[in-house]
N, C-alpha and C positions, 0 to 999 in steps of 0.2 A: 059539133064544131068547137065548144071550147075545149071538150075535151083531150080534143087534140092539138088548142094553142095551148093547155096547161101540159101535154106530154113535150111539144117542140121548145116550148120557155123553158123544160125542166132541163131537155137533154142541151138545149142551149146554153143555160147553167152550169153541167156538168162539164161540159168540153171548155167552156172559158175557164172551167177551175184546174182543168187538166193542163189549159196550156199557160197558166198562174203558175203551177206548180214547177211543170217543166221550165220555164223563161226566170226563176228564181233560185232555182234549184240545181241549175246544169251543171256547175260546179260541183256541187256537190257527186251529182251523177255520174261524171266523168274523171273525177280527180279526188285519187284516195289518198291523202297525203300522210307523212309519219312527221309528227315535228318533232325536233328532239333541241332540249337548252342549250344555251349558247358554251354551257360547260364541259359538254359532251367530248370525251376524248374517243376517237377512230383509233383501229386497231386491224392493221392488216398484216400477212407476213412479209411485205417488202414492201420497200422504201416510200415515203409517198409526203406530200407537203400539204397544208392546209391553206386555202388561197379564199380570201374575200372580195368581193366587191362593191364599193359602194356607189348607187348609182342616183342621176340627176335628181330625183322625184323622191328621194329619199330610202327608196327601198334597196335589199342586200339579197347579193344572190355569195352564196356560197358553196366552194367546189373543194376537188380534189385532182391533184397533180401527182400521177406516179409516174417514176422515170428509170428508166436504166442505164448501163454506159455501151457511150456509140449508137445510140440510137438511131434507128432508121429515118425516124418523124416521130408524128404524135396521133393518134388515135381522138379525135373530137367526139366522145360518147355520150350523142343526147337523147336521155331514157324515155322510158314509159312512164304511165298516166298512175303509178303505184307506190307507196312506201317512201322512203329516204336515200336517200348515196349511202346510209349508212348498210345496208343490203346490197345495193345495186355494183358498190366498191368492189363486189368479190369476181363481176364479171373483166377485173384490169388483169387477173392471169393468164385470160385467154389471147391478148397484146402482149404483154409485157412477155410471155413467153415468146414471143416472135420477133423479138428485138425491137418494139415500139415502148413509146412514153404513152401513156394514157391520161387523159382528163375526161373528169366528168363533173357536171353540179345539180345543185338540188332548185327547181323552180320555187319562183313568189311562193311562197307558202311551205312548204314540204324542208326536212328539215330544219337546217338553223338557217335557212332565205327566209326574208320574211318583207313586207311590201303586199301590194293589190296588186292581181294576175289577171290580165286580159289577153285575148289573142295578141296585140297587138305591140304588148308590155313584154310578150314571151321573145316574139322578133326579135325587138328591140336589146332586150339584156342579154341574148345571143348573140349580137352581131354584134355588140361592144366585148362581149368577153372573146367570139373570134377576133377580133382586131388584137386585144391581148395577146393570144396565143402568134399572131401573126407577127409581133413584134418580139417573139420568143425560138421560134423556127423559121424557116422560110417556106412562104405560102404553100408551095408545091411541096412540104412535106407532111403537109396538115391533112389528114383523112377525116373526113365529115361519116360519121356515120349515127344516123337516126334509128332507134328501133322503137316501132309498134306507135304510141303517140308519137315520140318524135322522130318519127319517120319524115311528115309531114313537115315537121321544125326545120329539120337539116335540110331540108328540101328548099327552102325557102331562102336559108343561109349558104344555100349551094348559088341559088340564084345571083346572090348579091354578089358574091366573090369570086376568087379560081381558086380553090383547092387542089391535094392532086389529085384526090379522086370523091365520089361519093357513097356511099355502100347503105342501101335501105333494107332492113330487118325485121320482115312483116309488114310491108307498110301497107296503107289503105289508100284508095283512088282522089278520094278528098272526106275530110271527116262531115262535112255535107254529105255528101255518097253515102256515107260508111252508117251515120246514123239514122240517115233515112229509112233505111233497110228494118229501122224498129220502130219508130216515130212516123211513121209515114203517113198518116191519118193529121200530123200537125203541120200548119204550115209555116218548116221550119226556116225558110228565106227569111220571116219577119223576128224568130221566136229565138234564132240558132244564136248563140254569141261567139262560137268556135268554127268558125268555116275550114280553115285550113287546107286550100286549093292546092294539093299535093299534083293535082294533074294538070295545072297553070303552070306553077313553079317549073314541075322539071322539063316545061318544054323553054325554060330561058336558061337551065345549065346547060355550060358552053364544057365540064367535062367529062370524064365516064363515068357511068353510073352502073353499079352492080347493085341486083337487087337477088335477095336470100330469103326463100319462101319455103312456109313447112306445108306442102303440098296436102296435109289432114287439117290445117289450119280453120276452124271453128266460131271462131272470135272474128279473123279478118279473113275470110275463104281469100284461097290461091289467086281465086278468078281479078281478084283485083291487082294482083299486080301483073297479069296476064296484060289486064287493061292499059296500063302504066308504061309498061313495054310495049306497047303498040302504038304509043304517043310519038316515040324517034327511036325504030328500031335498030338504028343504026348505030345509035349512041349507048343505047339501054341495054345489058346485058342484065339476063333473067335465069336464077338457077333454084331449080325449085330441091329443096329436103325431102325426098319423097320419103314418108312415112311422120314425117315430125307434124307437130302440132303447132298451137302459139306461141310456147314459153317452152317447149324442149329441144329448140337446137343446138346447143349446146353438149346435148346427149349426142349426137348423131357425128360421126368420124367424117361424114362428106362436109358438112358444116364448116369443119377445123381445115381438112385439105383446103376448100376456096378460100376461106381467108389465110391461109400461109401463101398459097396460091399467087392470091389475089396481092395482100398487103407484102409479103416476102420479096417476090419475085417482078412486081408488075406497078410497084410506085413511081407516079411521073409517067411511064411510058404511053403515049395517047393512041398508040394504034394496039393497045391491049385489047380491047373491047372485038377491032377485028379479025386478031388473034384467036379469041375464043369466041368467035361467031358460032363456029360449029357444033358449042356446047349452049346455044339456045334451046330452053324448053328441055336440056338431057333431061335422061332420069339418072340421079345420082340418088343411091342406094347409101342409107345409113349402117 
């Protein structure tokens, strides 16, 4: 008998040190961030501004504004869980060649932002920097789109406003969902500080949403935006990458067709969606 209350105190032990670990650490787990000094000069080949912000709490988030002339709108690019804008900058070719302005910035922590990051902090200093842009364009030219972590972000900042459209880029069902899938022995309702209800949010956007999934996808399998699209199929248009992965759409020529496609040809219009119903679930071949 003691034996075995000295084996369950131990593994009891163990598991409270596992879930210490994890409830401390998430951040660090989830968010690999590149800081770089506030001296750091950007260096891209076309045009672009350096845009601050400074917000209530004291913290800064700092972005990037590339534009071209006659722009269509603006591209609202809010990235993954990785590196700096000073990387991420080089996905504004894949817009700006389509006749769009693009913006992007770097969250609390990650490059030259700097302030304490919470889910809640992230909301927050996106829907004050959407308001920015809103008072720079008109709303309905402002394309939200999330990829990978913020997937989930633009999803949320879809909810609050009208965009003209949404376009999600890998996204995951809820990062609840998504990390359970590893963690799932934790209970991470009590433990989790990143919920991130991507599949709450986009049943309150009011408008279209394209979602762009690399059908080999590893990291966030296909299946979840499967899920995503099943929430308001009506609204949700779902084009899966077949053959792409997490990080290589970009590689892939069907990739660039939907967004010329999509952003080119189909800004504003709200019956796009039932337009290409009939390319629910295609296989489009890279």
């Amino acid at each position: 008998m003691l034996f075995w209350s000295v084996i369950f105190t131990w593994i009891g032990i163990v598991y409270g040190g596992v879930c210490a670990v994890f409830y401390f650490g998430q951040d660090f787990f989830f968010f690999r961030p590149e800081r770089l000094p506030k001296w750091f000069m950007y260096q891209y080949p076309f045009p672009f501004s350096e845009v601050n912000f400074e917000m209530e709490d004291g913290g800064t988030v700092n972005a990037l504004h590339f534009k071209v002339p006659n722009s269509k709108g603006v591209v609202f690019y809010i990235k993954g869980n990785s590196r700096s804008i000073k990387g991420w900058g080089k996905f504004a070719k894949d817009f700006v060649g389509k006749g769009f302005d693009f913006f992007i910035l770097d969250y609390r922590g990650f490059g030259k932002s700097r302030g304490k990051r919470t889910e809640e902090i992230l909301f927050s200093d996106l829907q004050q920097v959407y308001k920015w842009l809103a008072t720079e364009y008109e709303e309905e030219k402002i394309v939200l789109y999330g990829r990978s972590l913020g997937s989930g972000l633009a999803a949320r900042i879809a909810s609050w406003n009208t965009p003209g459209m949404l376009i999600l880029d890998c996204p995951y069902f809820s990062f609840l969902y998504h990390i359970r899938r590893y963690a799932f022995i934790l209970p991470l309702n009590w433990l989790l500080r990143y919920h991130i209800r991507t599949d709450r949010f986009i049943k309150k956007v009011q408008v279209p949403v394209f979602i762009l999934h690399g059908s080999k996808d590893r990291l966030i399998p296909y299946r979840q935006s499967e899920m995503l699209h099943q929430l308001a199929p009506e609204r949700i248009v779902l084009f899966p990458i077949t053959g792409a992965g997490h990080n290589n759409l970009p590689e892939f020529p069907a990739y660039h067709d939907l967004l010329y496609d999509i952003l080119h040809d189909q800004l504003g219009n709200a019956d796009y969606a039932d337009e290409k119903s009939g390319f629910r679930n295609a296989d489009l071949r890279g």
